[in-house]
NUGUVO-77207 format. One record per residue (C-alpha): residue in one letter; x, z, y. Coordinates in steps of 0.25 Angstrom, whole numbers, plus 5000, padded with zeros to 4 digits. Each point is the difference from the previous one (the first is absolute). Example, Ala and Ser with C-alpha at 12.3 -4.5 7.8 and 13.67 -1.06 7.14 Angstrom:
REM residues 2
A504950314982/S500649985014/
This chain:
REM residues 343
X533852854947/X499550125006/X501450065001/X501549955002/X501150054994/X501450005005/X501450014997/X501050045012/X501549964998/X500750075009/X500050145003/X500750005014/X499450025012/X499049895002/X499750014986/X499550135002/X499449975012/X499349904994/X499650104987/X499350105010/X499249915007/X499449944988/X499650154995/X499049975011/X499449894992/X498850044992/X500249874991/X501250004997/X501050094991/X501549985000/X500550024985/X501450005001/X501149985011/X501549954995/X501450045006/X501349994996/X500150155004/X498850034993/X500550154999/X499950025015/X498649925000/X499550114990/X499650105008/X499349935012/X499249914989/X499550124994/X499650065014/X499149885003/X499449974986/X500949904994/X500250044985/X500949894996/X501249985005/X501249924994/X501549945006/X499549854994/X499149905008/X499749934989/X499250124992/X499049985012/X499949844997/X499850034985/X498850085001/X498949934999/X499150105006/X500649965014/X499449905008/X500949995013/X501350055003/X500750045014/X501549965002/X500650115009/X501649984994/X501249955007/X499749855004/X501149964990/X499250044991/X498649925005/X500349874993/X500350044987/X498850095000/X498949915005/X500349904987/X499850094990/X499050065007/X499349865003/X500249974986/X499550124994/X498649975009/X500250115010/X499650005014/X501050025009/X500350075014/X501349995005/X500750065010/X500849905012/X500749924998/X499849924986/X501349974997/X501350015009/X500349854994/X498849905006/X500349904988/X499750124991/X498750015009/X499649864998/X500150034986/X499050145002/X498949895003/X500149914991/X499950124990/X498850085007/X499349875001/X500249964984/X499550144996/X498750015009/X500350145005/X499850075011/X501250005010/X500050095011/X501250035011/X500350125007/X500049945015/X499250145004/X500149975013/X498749884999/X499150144997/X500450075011/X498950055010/X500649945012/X500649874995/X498849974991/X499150025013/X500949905008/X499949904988/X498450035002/X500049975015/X500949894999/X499049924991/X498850045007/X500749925011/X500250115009/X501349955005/X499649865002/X501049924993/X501250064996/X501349955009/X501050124997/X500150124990/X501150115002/X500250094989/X501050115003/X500550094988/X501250095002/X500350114990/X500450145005/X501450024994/X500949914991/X500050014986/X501250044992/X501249904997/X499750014983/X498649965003/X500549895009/X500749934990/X499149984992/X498749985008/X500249855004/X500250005012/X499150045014/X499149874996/X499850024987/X499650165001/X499750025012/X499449895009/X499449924988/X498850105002/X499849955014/X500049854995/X499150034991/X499150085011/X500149855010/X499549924990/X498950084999/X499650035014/X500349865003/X499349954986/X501149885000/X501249974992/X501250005008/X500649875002/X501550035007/X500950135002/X501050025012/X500850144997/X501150075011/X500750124992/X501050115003/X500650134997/X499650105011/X499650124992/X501250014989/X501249954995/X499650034988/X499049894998/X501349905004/X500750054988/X498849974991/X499849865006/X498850045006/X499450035015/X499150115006/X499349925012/X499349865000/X499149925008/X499249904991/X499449895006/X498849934992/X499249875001/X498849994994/X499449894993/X498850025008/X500850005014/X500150145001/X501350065006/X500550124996/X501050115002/X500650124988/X500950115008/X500750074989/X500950135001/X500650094989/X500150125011/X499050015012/X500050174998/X498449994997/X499149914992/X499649885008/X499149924996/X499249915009/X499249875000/X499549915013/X499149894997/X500049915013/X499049875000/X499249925008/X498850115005/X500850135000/X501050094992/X499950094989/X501050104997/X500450134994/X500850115001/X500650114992/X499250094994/X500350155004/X499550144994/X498949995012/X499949945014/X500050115007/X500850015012/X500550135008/X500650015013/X500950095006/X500850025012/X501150044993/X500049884989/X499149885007/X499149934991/X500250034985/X499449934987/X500150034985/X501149924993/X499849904991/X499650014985/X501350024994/X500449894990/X499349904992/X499250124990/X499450065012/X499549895007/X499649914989/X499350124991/X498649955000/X500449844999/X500950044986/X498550064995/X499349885005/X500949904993/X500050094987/X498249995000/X500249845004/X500749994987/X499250084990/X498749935006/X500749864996/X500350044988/X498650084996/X499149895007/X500949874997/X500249985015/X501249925008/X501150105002/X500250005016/X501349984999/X500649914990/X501349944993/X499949885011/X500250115012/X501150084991/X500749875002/X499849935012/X500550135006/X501149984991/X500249855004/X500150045018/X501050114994/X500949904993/X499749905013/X500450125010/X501450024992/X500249855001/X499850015015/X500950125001/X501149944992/X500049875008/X499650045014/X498749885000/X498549994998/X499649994985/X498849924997/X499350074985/X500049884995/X501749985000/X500050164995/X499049924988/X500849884998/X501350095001/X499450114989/X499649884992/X501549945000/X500650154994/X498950024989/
């Protein structure tokens, strides 16, 4: 295979983030996008090369001169659309989370395994430059042995109540990305989950039996403690990392338009803002994810970030809500043996 070619579903924001950065790619060719306002898609496909473009996914999974498929539709959707496309023999990128239901996500591998595809989850955060160099340092030893990891991840502005509803909550759309990110800087499944929650940005997250602010607490299988500092409304985007270990400390902070700084006897001492938002400050990571994937598929290598990981985020996500419901520490393996009982 010289050359892979994919089929977008989804049209909306991150679909066509995703569609623009693959133009990049010499070796691939996108040869059709779906969305169920296809119509409105029309125009912005034509603009970026895409002659095809239809209102049913499964158009895309019919053809047979698609190799590999990106799911950028409303997670609702994701299950459905990975069977078919797992039966239909197509390689699969999906956007977070798998399935907003983990039983349905237990099913997702057993189906990626059976059909020998590739499976490749959109935790972007693994590619980007600074978290992927504080994974490097980390395993180079750098820090000594890891005692603590910090991550801290607080969102700008809240979202509004319709996408509330049906988001699944602050762990599953939000904080699952930093769960994903601490098993991968701590290279260790986790082992127990301690959550404090509250409302302290809106009432509205109440209504929708949801909260805007967390502090996670995570054990590691490997001994590692760690910390996830969650907020649906900081007034810029925070996002930060401290490694602490037995030599020394890694860390990182946010990533501005430059570092330069100006004084003034009128202002004191000024610094650019923060990268607004996760498009901005993640750009290069979402490109870096999208070549990951094409090479796996083109080279028949390990996707770097699998169905397991889509999962064992999942699995601290359903643990956290356990532990917010009953005010306690959750050990994975009762969220397993709980999930077990309801399937």
């Amino acid at each position: 295979m010289s050359k892979v070619r994919i089929g977008i579903v989804g049209a909306g924001r991150i679909g066509k983030l995703h569609a623009e950065n693959l133009r990049q790619f010499k070796d691939v060719e996108i040869r059709a996008i779906s969305d169920i306002f296809a119509d409105q898609a029309r125009g912005w496909a034509a603009q970026n090369g895409i002659e095809r473009v239809t209102e049913d996914y499964r158009d895309i999974l019919s053809d047979p001169d698609i190799d590999a498929i990106l799911i950028c539709s409303p997670t609702d959707t994701h299950v459905d659309i990975i069977k078919e496309a797992a039966n239909a023999g197509k390689h699969i990128f999906c956007e977070k989370p798998i399935s907003l239901d983990l039983s349905k996500t237990v099913q997702v591998l057993q189906w990626v395994k059976q059909a020998g595809i590739k499976f490749q989850l959109g935790f972007n955060r693994r590619f980007d430059h600074n978290m992927s160099r504080v994974n490097e340092l980390l395993k180079a030893g750098k820090a000594g042995e890891l005692h603590i990891l910090k991550i801290t991840s607080r969102d700008p502005a809240a979202p509004p109540e319709s996408y509330i509803r049906s988001s699944g909550g602050l762990f599953a759309d939000m904080a699952i990305h930093d769960f994903d990110l601490a098993r991968f800087l701590t290279g260790s499944d986790v082992e127990e989950v301690y959550v404090q929650g509250a409302v302290r940005v809106d009432p509205v997250f109440a209504e929708c039996g949801d909260i805007d602010t967390a502090v996670t607490t995570l054990k590691f299988k490997n001994g590692v403690l760690g910390v996830v500092v969650n907020s649906r409304q900081a007034h810029y985007y925070d996002q930060r990392v401290e490694a602490f270990g037995s030599a020394g400390t890694i860390a990182i902070q946010n990533d501005t338009p430059s570092t330069v700084e100006w004084f003034s006897s009128a202002g004191g001492v000024r610094r650019e803002t923060p990268l607004y938002f996760f498009l901005e400050r993640y750009k290069e990571a979402y490109v870096k994810e999208m070549r990951c994937f094409v090479d796996a598929v083109l080279n028949d290598e390990q996707v770097p970030v699998d169905v397991n990981d889509g999962y064992q985020a999942e699995l601290i996500a359903f643990a956290a809500g356990i532990s917010l419901r009953e005010k306690r520490p959750v050990l994975l393996a009762e969220a397993e043996a709980r999930l077990a009982q309801e399937v």
